[in-house]
N, C-alpha and C positions, 0 to 999 in steps of 0.2 A: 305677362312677366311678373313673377310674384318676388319678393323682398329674400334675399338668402337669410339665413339662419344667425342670428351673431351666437356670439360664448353667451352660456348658462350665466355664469359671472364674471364680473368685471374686476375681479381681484382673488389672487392665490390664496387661499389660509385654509386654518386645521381647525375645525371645533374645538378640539380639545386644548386645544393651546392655546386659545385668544378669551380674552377676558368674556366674560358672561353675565348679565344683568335681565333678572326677570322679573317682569309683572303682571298682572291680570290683563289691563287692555294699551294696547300700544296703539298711540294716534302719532300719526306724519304730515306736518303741515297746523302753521297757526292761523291763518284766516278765519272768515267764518265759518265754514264747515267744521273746520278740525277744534276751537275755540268752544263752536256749540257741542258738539259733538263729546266732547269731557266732560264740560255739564250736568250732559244728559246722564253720565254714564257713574261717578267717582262715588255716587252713593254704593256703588255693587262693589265698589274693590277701587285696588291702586292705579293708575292713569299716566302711565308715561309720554308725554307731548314729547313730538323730538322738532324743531324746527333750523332749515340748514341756515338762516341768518340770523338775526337778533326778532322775537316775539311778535315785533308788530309788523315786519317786513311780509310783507304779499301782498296779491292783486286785491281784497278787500280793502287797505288802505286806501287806495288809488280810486276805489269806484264814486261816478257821483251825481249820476244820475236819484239812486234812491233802486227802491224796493217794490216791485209789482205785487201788492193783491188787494184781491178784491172784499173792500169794506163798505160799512153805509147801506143804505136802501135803495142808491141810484147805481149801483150794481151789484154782481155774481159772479159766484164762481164759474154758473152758465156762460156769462160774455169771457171773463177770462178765458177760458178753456177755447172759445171759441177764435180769438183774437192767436193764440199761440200754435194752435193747428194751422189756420193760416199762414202766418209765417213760418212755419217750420217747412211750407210747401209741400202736402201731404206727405210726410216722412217722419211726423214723430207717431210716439207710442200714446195711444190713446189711451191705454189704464195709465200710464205711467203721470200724464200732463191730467188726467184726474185728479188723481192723488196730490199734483204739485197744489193745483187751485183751492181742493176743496180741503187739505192740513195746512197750506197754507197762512190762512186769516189766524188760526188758534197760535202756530207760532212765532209770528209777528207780534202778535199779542204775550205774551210767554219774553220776545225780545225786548220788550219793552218794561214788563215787570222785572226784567235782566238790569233796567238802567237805561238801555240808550232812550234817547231824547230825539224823539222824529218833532219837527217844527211843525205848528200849530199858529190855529187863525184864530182870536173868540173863541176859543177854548178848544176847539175842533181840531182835529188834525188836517194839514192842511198838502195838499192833493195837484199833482200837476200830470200833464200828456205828454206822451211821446207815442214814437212811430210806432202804427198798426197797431196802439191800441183803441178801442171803444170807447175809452171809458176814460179819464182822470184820475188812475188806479195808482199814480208812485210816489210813495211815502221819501219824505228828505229830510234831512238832516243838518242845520246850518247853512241851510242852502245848499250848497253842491258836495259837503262833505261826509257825507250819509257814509261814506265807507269806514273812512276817520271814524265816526262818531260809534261805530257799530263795533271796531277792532277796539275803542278803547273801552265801554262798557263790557265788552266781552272779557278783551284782558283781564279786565281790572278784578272782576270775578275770581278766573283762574289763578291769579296770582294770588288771590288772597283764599283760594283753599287747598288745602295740607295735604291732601289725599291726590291734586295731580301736580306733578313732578315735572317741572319746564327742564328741558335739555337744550340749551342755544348751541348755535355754529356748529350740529350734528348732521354730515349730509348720507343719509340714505343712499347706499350702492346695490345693494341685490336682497331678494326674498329668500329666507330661508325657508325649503318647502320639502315633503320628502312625498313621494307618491301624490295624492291631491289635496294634503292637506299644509297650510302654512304654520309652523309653527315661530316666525318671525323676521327680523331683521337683519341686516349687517351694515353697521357705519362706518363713517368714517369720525373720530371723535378731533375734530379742528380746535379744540383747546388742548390736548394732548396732543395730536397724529396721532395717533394711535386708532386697528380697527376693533369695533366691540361687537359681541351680538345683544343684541335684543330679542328676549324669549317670551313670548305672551301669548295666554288664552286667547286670544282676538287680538288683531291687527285691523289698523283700519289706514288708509291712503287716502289722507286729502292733500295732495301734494302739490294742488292746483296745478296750470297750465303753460302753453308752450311758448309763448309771442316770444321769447330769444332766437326764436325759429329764423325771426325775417329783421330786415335790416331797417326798417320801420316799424315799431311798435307801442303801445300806450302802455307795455307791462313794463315789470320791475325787473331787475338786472335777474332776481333769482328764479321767474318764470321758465327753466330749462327743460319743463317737462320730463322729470326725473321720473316721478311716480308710474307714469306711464310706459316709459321705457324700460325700466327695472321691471314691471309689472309682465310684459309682453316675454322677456326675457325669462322671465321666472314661468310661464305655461298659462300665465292668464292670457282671458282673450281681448282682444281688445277690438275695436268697431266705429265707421263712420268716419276716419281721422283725414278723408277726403275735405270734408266741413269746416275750414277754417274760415270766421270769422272778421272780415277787414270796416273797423268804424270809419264809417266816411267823414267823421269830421276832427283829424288832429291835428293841433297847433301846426303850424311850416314859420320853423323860423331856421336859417342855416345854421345858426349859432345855437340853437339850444336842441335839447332831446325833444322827441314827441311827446306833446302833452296834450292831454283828451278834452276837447272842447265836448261838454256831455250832449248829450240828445234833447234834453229837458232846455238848453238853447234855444232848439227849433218848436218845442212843443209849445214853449211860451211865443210865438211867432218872430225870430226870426229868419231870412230867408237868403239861400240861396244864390249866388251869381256868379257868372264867368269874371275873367280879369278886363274885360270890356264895358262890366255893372250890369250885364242884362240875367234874369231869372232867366233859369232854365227848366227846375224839376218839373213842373206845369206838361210839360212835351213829352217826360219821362215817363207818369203814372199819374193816376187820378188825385191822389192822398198829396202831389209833391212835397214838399220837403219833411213830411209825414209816412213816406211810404217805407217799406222794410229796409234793412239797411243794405243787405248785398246787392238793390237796386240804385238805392243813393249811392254807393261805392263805387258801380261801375258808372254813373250818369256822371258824378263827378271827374272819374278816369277818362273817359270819352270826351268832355268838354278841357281836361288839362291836355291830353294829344291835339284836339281838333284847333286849340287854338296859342300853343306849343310854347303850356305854361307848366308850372310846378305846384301850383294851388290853386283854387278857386277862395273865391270870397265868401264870408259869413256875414250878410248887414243884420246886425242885431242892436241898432241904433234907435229905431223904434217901440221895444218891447216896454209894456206896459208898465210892471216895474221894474224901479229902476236897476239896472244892471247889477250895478255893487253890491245892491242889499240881495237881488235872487242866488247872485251869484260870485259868491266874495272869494272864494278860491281864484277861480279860472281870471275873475276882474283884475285881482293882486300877480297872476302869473303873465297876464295880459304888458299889463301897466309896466313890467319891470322890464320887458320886452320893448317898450315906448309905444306902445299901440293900447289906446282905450277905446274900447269895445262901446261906450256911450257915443264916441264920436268917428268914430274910423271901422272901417270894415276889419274882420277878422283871418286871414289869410290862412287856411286849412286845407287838408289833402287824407286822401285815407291811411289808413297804417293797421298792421296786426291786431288783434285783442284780443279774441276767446276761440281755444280750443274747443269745437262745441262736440269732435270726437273723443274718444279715451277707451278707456277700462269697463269692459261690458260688464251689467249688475242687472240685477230684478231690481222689483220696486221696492225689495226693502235693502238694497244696498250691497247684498251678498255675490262674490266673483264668483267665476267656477269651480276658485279654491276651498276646501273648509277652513275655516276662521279666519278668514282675509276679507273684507270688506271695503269698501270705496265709494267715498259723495264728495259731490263739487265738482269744480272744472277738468277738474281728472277724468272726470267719467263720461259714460256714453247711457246716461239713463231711459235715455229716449223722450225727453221732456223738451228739446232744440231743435228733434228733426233736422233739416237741413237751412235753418236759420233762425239763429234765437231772438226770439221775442225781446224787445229792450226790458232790462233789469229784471229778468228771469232768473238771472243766475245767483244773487245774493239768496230770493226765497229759496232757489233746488238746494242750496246748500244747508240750509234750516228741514228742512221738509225732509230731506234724505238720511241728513245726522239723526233725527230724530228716529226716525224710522228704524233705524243700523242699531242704535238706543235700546227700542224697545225690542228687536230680534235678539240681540245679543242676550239680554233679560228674560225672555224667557225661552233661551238654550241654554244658558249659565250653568256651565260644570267645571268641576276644581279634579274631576280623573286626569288628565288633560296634562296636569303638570308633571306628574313623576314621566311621561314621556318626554317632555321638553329636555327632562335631564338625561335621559337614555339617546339623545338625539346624539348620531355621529355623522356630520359633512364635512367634506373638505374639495378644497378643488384647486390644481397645478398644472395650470396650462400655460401663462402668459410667459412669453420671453422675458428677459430682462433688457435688452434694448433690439429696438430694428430699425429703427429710420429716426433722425433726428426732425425735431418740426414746433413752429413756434403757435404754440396753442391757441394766442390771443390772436394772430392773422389767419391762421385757419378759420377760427372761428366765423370772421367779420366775413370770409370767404364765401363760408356756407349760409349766411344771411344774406348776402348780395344774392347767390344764387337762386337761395329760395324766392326774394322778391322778385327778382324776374325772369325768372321762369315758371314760378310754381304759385304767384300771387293771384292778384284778382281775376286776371283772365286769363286762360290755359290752351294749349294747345298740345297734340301729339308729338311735333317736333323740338318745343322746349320741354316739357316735359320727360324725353328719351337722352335729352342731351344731359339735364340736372341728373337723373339718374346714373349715365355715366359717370359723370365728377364725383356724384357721392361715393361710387362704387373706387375711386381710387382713391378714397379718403382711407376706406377701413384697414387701413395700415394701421391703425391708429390702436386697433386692439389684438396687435400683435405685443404690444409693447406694455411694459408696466403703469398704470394709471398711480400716481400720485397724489395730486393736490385735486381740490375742489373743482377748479377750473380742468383740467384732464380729461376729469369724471362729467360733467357738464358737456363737454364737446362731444364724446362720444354717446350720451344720451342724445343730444342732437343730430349729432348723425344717424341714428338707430333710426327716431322721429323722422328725419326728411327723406330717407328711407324710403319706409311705410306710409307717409304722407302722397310722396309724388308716384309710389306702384298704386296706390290707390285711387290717386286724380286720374292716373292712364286708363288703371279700367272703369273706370265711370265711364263710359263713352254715353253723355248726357250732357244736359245741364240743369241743374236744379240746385235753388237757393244759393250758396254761396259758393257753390261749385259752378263756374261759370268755364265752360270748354267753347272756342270759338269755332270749332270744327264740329262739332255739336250741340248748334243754339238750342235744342228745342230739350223738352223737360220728355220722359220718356218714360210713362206708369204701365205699360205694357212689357217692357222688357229689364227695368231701372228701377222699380220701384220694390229694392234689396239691398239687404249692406251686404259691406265687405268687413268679413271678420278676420282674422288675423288669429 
């Protein structure tokens, strides 16, 4: 069963009649990707950032584990490289996860001369483990707020140079493409309403990723997975979006959102246990509470059915230092909750987190399109395979931007623009109303549904049923898309889509793709993507 076709665009207009704004390189998304990514670029020309909330909003904010690579003389990019084919469960790109390891070390280093402040021991930087690595490989920041500390060095750059142009509460709806090259954008401008184009030598998509997907998540409200949807819609390919992501250890409290208890928890030792106190991963895999995550995810799924609870426990009571000082975020979100992690177990459950499919690219970053490009969560670089390595995805974002960087550099041409102004598109299709529906419980609909049916564990007959439901949703783009939120829902829907025809034909399981009607991993007949 493959995914039906949605609309080219998700809104009616006339090139010629809607405002037009041009620059040399247009980036989507302020995280790390999109942050570095203009950096790298605003010495060549003008740099339009567009981001659909206020500058510091993305999933880089949120991360907090820290930054995979390999430095020192007690590792390599050797063990790196090796540590993340592994987990990826023979399914990533071996040039690709090259490349991340060994450009990696240089712009970590490069991050740093940027400003951020990775935490240090005796003057040394100082280094902690997580799952299915080798090695001691992950650089942190304040202790757990490495993401914090990385979006604010970065910002703080951006905003203090002249040559890139921050656009806030701008949300991205469609690519503007003609034959196979991109020559830009179309927004929505949320401090007007009003829609704009954006016209540029280069376009680049770091739009991050999807966890609004599911009704459990550690992402941020604005992770709706636009980039990728408008992308797919627009003739790019996109791949792997079977692959999602579930971190087996976020906060469970009924009263508050999911908050990410990071992994660097468990790396510092602690451990594990059902709501009866007994350890379990031991049973699970050899590494326990060390092993990949879509294995902790489902070890912990199986122990909350089998003993018909909503969390398992995290004792992290014992960990050498002391809690507060490793970990002052999650200790202060702890405490306000009335549970201290010093003295009380920590009561966790898995939930969404990383898109680790998207927007197909080579390794320097480049779509099928000309001059559209895309790094970070958005993409499918072949660096995560079928399960990303912990804090892989801060470095793909540096490694990738950079890369897009120095492609775009030396293809640099200014022919390019008198076409932008010769460009004429338009598009009138959408009714002006068909069915009345209230956006915000739709929405909540299609997260409940994606959680269970389309989560940790899968099968043929949830799987055929979510697809139904989604398939009576697309009412939704018969009708006029307005607000932010409109536009959000139906990239969501587009997303669980393409997510759940994906999960059907995988008839496997591998990495995070866990099908219960087909436990076994399948390199004989499976060992392929699904492109789109």
């Amino acid at each position: 069963m493959l995914p039906k076709m949605f609309s080219r665009y998700l809104i009616n207009f006339d090139l010629s009649k809607i405002k037009k704004i041009y620059t040399d390189f247009l980036i989507v998304g302020s995280g790390i990707a999109g942050l570095y990514t203009s950096l790298k670029l605003y010495d060549k020309g003008e740099v339009i950032l567009l981001t659909k909330g206020n500058l510091k909003e993305s999933s880089t904010e949120h991360a907090q584990g820290g930054i995979a690579v390999a430095l020192g003389d007690k590792d390599s990019p050797r063990l790196h490289m090796e540590d993340t084919l592994k987990a990826g469960a023979n399914f990533c790109d071996p040039e690709a996860v090259e490349v991340l390891v060994t450009e990696g070390p240089k712009c970590v280093e490069e991050l740093i001369e940027l400003g951020t402040e990775f935490d240090k021991i005796e003057g040394k930087y100082k280094t902690t483990l997580e799952a299915a690595h080798q090695k001691p490989r992950i650089l942190h920041a304040r202790g757990d707020a490495t993401g914090a500390e990385i979006e604010r060095s970065l910002s703080e750059k951006v905003i203090n140079e002249n040559k890139i142009k921050i656009r806030e509460n701008i949300l991205v709806t469609d690519i503007l493409a003609e034959h196979t090259t991109c020559y830009g954008l179309l927004a929505l401008d949320n401090n007007t309403n009003e829609i704009i184009a954006y016209l540029a030598k280069s376009t680049i998509l770091a739009s991050g990723g999807a966890g609004q997907l599911f009704s459990n998540t550690t992402n941020p409200d604005v992770t709706t997975g636009d980039g990728i949807a408008m992308a797919y819609r627009g003739g790019v390919k996109v791949t792997d979006l079977e692959f999602f992501q579930f971190h087996p250890t976020a906060l469970y409290h009924q009263e508050s959102p999911k908050f990410l208890i990071s992994e660097a928890v468990r790396g510092e030792g602690a451990i594990l246990k059902n709501i009866k106190g007994e350890p379990f991963m031991h049973s699970y895999h050899p590494l326990a509470e060390l092993a990949p995550r879509d294995i902790v995810a489902r070890a912990i799924t199986e122990q909350m059915k089998k003993n018909k609870s909503d969390y398992v426990c995290l004792d992290a009571t014992k960990i050498k230092d002391k809690f507060s000082q490793r970990f002052p975020t999650i200790h202060k979100n702890c405490i306000a909750l009335g549970i201290n992690p010093e003295k009380k177990y920590i009561p966790v459950a898995p939930a969404a987190h990383y898109t680790m499919g998207g927007i197909k690219t080579d390794t320097w970053g480049q779509t099928n399109l000309t001059n559209l490009y895309a790094c970070g969560e958005c993409t499918s670089t072949g660096v995560h395979g079928a399960n990303r390595l912990a804090s892989n995805s801060l470095l793909e974002g540096l490694v990738f931007g950079n890369r897009i960087a120095q492609k775009i550099k030396e293809n640099i041409t200014y022919s390019s623009i008198n076409k932008l102004e010769e460009l004429k598109l338009s598009y009138n299709a959408h009714q002006k109303k068909y069915k009345e529906y209230n956006t915000m419980e739709l929405k909540k609909e299609l997260q409940k549904l994606m959680w269970n049916k389309v989560g940790i564990t899968r099968n043929s007959s949830d799987l055929k049923k979510a697809l139904q439901k989604i398939n009576q949703w697309k009412f939704i783009f018969k009708s006029e898309l307005k607000t932010t939120e409109n536009f959000e829902l139906a990239n969501l829907i587009i997303l669980a889509d393409l997510i759940t025809n994906s999960a059907l034909q995988r008839e496997e399981s591998r990495g995070a793709h866990y099908r219960e009607d087909f436990p076994d991993r399948d390199d004989i007949n499976w060992k392929k993507h699904i492109v789109y």
